[in-house]
C-alpha positions in Angstrom: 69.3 37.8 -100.0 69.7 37.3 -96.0 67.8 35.4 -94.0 66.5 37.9 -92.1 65.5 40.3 -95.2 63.7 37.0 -96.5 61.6 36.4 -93.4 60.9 40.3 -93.1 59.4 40.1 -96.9 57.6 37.1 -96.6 56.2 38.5 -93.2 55.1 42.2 -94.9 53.9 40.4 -97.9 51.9 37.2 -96.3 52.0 37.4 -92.3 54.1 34.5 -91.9 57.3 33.3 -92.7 57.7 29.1 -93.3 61.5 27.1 -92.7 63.2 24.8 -91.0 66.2 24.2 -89.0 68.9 22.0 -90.4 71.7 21.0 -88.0 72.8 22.3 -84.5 71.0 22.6 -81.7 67.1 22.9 -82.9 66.4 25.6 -79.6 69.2 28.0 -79.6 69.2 27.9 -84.1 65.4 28.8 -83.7 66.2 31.8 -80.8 69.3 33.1 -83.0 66.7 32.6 -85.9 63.9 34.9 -84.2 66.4 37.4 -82.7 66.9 38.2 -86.4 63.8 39.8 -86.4 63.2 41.2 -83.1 64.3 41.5 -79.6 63.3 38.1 -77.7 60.5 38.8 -74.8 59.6 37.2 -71.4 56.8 35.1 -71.4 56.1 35.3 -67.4 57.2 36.6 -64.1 59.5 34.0 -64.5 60.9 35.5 -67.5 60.9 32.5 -70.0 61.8 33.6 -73.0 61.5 30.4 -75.0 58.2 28.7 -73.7 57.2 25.0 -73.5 53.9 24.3 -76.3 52.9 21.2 -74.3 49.5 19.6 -73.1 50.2 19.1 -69.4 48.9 15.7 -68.0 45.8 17.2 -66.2 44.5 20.3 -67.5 41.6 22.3 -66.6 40.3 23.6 -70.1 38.7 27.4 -68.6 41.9 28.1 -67.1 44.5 27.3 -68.8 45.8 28.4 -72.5 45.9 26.9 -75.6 49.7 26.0 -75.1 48.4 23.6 -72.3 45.7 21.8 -73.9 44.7 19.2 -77.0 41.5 21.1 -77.7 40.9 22.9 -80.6 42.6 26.7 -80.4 40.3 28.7 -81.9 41.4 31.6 -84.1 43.4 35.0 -81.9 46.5 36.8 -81.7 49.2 36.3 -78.9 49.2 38.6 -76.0 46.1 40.0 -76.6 45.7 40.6 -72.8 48.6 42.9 -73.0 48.9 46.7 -73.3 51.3 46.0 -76.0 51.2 42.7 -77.7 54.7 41.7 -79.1 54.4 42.3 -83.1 56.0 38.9 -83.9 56.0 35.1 -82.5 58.0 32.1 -84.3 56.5 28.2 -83.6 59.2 25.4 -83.9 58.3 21.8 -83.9 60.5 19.2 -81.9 58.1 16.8 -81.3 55.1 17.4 -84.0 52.2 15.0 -83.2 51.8 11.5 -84.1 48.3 11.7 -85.5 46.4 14.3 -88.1 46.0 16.9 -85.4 48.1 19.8 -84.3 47.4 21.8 -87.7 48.5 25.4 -87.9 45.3 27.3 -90.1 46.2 31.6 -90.2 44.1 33.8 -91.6 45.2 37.3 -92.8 43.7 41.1 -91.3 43.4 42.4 -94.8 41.0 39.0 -95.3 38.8 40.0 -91.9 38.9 43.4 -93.1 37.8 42.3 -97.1 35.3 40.2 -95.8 34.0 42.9 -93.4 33.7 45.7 -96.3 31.9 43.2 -98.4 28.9 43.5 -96.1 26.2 46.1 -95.8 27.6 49.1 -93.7 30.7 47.1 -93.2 32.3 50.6 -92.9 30.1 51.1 -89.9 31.4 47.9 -88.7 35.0 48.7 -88.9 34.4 51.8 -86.6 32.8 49.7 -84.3 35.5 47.6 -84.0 38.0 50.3 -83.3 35.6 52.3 -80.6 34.2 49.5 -78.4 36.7 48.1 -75.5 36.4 44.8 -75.1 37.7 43.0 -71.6 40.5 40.9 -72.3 41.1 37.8 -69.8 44.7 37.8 -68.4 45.8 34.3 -68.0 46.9 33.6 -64.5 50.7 32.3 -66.6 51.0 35.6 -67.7 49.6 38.0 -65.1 52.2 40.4 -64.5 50.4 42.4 -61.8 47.1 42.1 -60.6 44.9 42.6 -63.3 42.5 40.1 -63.8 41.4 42.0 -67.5 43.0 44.7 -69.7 39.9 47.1 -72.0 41.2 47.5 -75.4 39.5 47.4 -79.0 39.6 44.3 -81.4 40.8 46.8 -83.6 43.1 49.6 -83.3 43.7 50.2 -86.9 44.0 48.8 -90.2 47.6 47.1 -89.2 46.5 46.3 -85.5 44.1 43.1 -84.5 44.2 41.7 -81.0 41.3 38.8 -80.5 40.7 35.8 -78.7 37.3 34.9 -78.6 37.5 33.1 -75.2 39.6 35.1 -73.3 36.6 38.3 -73.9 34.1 36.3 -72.8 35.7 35.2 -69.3 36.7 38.8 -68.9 32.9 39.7 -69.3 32.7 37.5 -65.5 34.3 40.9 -64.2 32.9 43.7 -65.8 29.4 45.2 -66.3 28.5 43.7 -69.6 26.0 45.3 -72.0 24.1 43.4 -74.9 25.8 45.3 -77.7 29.3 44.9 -76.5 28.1 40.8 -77.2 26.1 41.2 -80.3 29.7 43.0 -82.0 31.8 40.2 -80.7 29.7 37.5 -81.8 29.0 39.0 -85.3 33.2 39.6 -85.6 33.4 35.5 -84.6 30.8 34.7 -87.4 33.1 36.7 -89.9 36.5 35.2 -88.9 34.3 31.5 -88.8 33.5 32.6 -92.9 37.2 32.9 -94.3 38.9 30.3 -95.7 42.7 30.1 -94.0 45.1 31.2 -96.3 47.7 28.7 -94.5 46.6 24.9 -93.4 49.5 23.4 -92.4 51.0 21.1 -89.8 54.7 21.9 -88.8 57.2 18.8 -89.5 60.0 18.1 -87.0 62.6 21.1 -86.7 60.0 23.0 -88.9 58.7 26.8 -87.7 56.5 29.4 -88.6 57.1 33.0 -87.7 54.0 35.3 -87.5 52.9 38.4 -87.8 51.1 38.8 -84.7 49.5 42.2 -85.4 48.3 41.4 -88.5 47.4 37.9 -88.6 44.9 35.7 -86.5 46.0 32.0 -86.1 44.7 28.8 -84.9 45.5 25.0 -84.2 43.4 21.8 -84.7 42.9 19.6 -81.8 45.5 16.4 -81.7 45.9 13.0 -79.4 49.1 12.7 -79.0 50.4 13.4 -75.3 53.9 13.9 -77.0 53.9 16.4 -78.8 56.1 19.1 -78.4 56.3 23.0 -79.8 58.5 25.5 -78.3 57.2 29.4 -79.0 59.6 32.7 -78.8 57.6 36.3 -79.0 59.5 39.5 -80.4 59.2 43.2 -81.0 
């Protein structure tokens, strides 16, 4: 079995593929490892393709994004603020952090979507999901043009999740807000807070995770160490 066919039915099967790097040169191995499963994007106008997963020395939390900080990144998919978020993203470790922090948790659609049916009209809840537009922050990084928010649905089908809990509610700052658009957000955060992660795992050094990043949510535990160092790669 190839590599690539192994990653592909780990990803269709779990949402996320585990390994490591052995040898070479740990940056251009883990880009020849991703281009196996997609086409490399740009991160930014500046057209990074493999972007730096660094806290940077002063940091102003509301502005800046979870690659920038130690806080706690709470559970979302990459590129939600885009029209079209890339389907996959691979993590690598050079640098993992000293102390117990820095802990990769994922959780799974089909989970949100168990969970979800298990409740009283959870059907009804579903639909909700896919008809109400939520306003998605974009990150001054990543701003492509001059949109400040993009309107899309948390859900666009049973195989399509875009969320990030904090990036709706500063886009809220620049539209009209209405009370149920918040109730439905807050309810969907209350689910997501109630499943247990199928993976809890801190990345090793030369260690990367690629995700399925329409299918799977993902977060990381807050850590110390000023050192540590991720480098990220997204791919359709």
């Amino acid at each position: 079995m190839t590599k690539k066919i192994k990653i592909l039915q780990s990803l269709e099967l779990n949402g996320f593929y585990k390994g490591k790097i052995v040898g070479g040169d740990v940056c251009s191995e883990f880009l020849s490892i991703c281009s196996l499963i997609g086409n490399p994007t740009k991160h930014d106008v500046n057209k990074k393709i493999i972007w730096d997963i660094k806290a940077k020395e002063k940091c102003n939390l509301e502005n800046s994004t979870f690659s920038q900080h130690k806080d706690y990144a709470y559970f979302h998919t990459d590129s939600q603020y885009r029209e079209n978020p890339e389907k996959y993203f691979g993590i690598c470790a050079l640098t993992p952090a000293t102390d117990n922090g820095g802990v990769n948790q994922i959780i799974t659609l089909s989970q949100i979507i168990s969970a979800i049916l298990l409740m009283k009209d959870g059907k009804a809840f579903l639909d909700t999901l896919k008809r109400i537009f939520f306003p998605f922050y974009v990150p001054n990084e990543f701003r492509l043009n001059d949109e400040n928010i993009i309107l899309k649905p948390i859900l666009t089908n049973d195989e399509f999740i875009r969320f990030r809990f904090d990036t709706i509610l500063k886009g809220f700052e620049f539209t009209k807000e209405n009370q149920e658009r918040k109730n439905v957000l807050n309810y969907f955060k209350c689910i997501v807070d109630s499943i247990n992660p199928v993976l809890n795992y801190k990345l090793k050094k030369n260690e990367y995770l690629i995700i399925d990043n329409h299918r799977v949510l993902h977060s990381r535990t807050s850590f110390e160490d000023d050192n540590r160092h991720l480098i990220r790669v997204r791919m359709n």
